[in-house]
N, C-alpha and C positions, 0 to 999 in steps of 0.2 A: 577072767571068765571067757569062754572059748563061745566068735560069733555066731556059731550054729548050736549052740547050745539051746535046750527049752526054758532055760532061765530066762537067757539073752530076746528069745522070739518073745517071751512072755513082756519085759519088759521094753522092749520094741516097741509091741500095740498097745501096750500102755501108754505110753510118749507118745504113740500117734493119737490119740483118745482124747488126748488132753490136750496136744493141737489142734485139733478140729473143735473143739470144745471151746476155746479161745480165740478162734479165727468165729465160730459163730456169735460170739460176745461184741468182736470188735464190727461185724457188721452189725450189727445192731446200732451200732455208735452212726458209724456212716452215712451221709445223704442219701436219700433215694436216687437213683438215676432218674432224669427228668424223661416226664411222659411224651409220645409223640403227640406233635402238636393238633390240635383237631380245626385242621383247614378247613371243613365243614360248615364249621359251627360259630368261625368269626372271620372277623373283617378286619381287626386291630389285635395287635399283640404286643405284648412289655419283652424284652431280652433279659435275660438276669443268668448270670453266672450260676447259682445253684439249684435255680427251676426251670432251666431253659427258656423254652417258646410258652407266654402261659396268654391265654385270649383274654381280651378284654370284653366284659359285655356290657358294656355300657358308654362304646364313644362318643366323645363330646361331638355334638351334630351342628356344628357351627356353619351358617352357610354362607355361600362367596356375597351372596344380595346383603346381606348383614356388614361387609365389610365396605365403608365408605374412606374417601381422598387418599385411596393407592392403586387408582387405574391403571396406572403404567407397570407398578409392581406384581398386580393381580395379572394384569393380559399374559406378563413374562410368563410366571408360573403354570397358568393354563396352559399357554400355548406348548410348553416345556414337558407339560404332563400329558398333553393333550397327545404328541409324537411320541412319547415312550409306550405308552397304552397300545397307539397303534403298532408299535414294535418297529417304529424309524428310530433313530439314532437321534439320542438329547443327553441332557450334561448333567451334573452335579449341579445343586443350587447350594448358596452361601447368600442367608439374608441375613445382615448386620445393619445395625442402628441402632436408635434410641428406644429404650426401655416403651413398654407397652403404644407402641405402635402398630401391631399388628402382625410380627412375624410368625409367630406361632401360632395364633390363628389362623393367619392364609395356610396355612401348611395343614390344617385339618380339615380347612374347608375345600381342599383343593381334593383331598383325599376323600369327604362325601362328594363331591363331585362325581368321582369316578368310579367310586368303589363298585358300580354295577357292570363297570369293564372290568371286574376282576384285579383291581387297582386293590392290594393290601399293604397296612401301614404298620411298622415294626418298629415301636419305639425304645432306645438302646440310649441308657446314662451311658456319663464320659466314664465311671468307674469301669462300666463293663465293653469298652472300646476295645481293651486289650485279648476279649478272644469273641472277635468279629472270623477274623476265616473259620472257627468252627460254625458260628452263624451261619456264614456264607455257604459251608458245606451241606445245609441242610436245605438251602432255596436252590439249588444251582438246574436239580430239575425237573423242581416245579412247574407250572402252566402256568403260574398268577405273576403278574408283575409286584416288586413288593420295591417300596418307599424304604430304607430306613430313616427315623426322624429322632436326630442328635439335637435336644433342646437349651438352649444356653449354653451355648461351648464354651469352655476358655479355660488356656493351659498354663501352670506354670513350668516354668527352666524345667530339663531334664523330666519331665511327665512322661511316663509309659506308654499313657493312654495317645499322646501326641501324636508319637515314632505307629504306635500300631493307626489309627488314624491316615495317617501320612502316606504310608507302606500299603493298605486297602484299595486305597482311591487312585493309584496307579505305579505302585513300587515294588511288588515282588512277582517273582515268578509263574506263580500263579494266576492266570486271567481272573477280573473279575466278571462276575457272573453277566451276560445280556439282561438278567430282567430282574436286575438290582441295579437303585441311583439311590444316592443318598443328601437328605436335603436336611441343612443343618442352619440354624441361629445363633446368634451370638450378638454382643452388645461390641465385639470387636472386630475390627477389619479383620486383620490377620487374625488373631482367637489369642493370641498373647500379647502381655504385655511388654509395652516399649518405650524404652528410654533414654533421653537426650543424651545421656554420652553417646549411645551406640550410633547415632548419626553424625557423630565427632571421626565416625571411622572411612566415613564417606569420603572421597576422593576424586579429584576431576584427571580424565583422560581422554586426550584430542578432545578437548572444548565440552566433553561430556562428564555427568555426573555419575561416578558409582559405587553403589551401596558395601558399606562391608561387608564381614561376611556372618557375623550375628543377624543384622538386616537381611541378611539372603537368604538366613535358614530360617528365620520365623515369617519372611513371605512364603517360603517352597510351601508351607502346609496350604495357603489359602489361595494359593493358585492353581493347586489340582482341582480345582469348583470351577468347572466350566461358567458358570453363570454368578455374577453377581448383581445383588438387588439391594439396593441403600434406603434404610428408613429414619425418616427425620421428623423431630417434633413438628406438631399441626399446628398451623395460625389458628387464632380465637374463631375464627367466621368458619374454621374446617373442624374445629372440637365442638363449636355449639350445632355445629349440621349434626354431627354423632350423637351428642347430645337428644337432639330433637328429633331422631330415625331411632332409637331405643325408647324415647317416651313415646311414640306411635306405637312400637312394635309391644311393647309392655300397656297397653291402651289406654295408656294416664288422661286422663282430662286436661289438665295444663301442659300446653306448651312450648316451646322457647319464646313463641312470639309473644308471652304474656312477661310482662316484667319484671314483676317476683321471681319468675323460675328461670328468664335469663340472668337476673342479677343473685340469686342463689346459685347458677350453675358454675358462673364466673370467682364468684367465693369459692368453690366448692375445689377450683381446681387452683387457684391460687394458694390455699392453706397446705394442697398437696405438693404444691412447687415442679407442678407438670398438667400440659395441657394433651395427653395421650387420650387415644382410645380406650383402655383399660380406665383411663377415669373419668370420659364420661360414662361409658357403661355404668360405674358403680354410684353415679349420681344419680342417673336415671332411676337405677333400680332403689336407692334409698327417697326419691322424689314419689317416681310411684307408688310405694308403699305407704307414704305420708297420705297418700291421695285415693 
């Protein structure tokens, strides 16, 4: 059949009929492209791969007078937030320690703190670390200063999310943005695990020690954080102060000074096998509720 033929045309727009017919089937299948984000209208946003920037309305409003026995770690923070707001030069934070001490808390509380300086908080899982420079491309120019806040980090061998990670906080080409810091937690130093052979690989030269080179790549990620803040479990006399500033604040009738509810507080954290903040909070709040 000859290509200029009225067969050949006829069955041309057919075949094109039925691709356009099929290509609107298969976007039907497809994600929505995600909406632009309405700066407006929030002060907190989640990251997520296939919804974009989405606001939160309802952030946790925790505040810094709530948070007791981490003065030195709270002053850091402020002070830290306190010059990026004002648009001087401050650092990446890396708060590591012990399970419910307080790090992710400070990190929210620090953000109602400011959030009336135009201070917004972008909360970004490790899964979705790996397309951070699109994020990035979309704050770059902005007027608001924006947090991202990475919550319990921690990578294994070979993770994706690590290298993008890594590469963000000062490795690629790309500057990153003046009015992006990213303030991340974790129960670990470095954010990975470590293990006694790999300091088998350490070696002394001219009287010094040095690290292999396993050891040198799972520090590199944790020393792009300009700032580090260490949280350690609280003595009994610094869990029952927490203790007895959430029975105030929850307006319980009994407390700590009354011996029942010191000696139920002390059970209470003993059966958990931790004397954190997070558990006295949650004694408090099951004490006043009895009450």
């Amino acid at each position: 059949m000859h290509p200029d033929s009225p067969m050949a045309a006829k069955k041309s727009k057919k075949l094109i009929r039925r691709i356009h017919g099929l290509l609107d089937r298969v976007e039907t299948l497809l994600p929505a492209a995600p909406a632009a984000p309405q700066w407006q209208d929030f002060t907190a946003f989640r990251w997520a791969l296939q919804d974009g920037l989405a606001g939160v309305r309802h952030p946790h409003r925790i505040a810094l007078d709530d948070l007791l026995c981490m003065n030195r770690q709270k002053e850091e923070v402020v002070r830290n937030t306190r010059q990026f707001v004002a648009r001087r030069p401050a650092n990446n934070v890396l708060l590591w320690g012990s399970r419910g001490t307080g790090k992710s808390s400070l990190v929210k509380a620090v953000f109602n703190a400011f959030a009336a300086d135009d201070l917004r908080l972008i909360e970004v899982d490790k899964d979705d670390l790996v397309q951070l420079p699109r994020l990035l491309d979309l704050l770059y120019e902005r007027p608001e200063r924006f947090l991202l806040y990475c919550d319990d980090l921690s990578f294994e061998a070979g993770d994706a999310s690590y290298t993008a990670l890594k590469a963000v906080l000062e490795g690629t080409v790309a500057a990153p943005p003046d009015n992006v810091l990213i303030y991340a937690t974790s129960n670990r130093r470095h954010l990975v695990p470590e293990y006694m052979e790999e300091n088998l690989e350490a070696r002394p030269v001219g009287g010094e020690i040095h690290q292999g080179e396993a050891v040198e790549e799972k520090i590199s990620l944790s020393e792009r954080f300009g700032l580090w803040l260490s949280f350690y479990p609280f003595s009994q006399d610094e869990y029952l102060a927490i203790v007895d500033h959430w029975l105030q604040r929850l307006a319980c009738p009994r407390r700590i000074e009354d011996e029942p509810t010191r000696t139920a507080a002390l059970r209470w954290a003993t059966q958990r096998g931790s004397r954190s903040g997070r558990v006295a909070r949650q004694f408090a709040l099951d004490w006043a509720g009895r009450w």
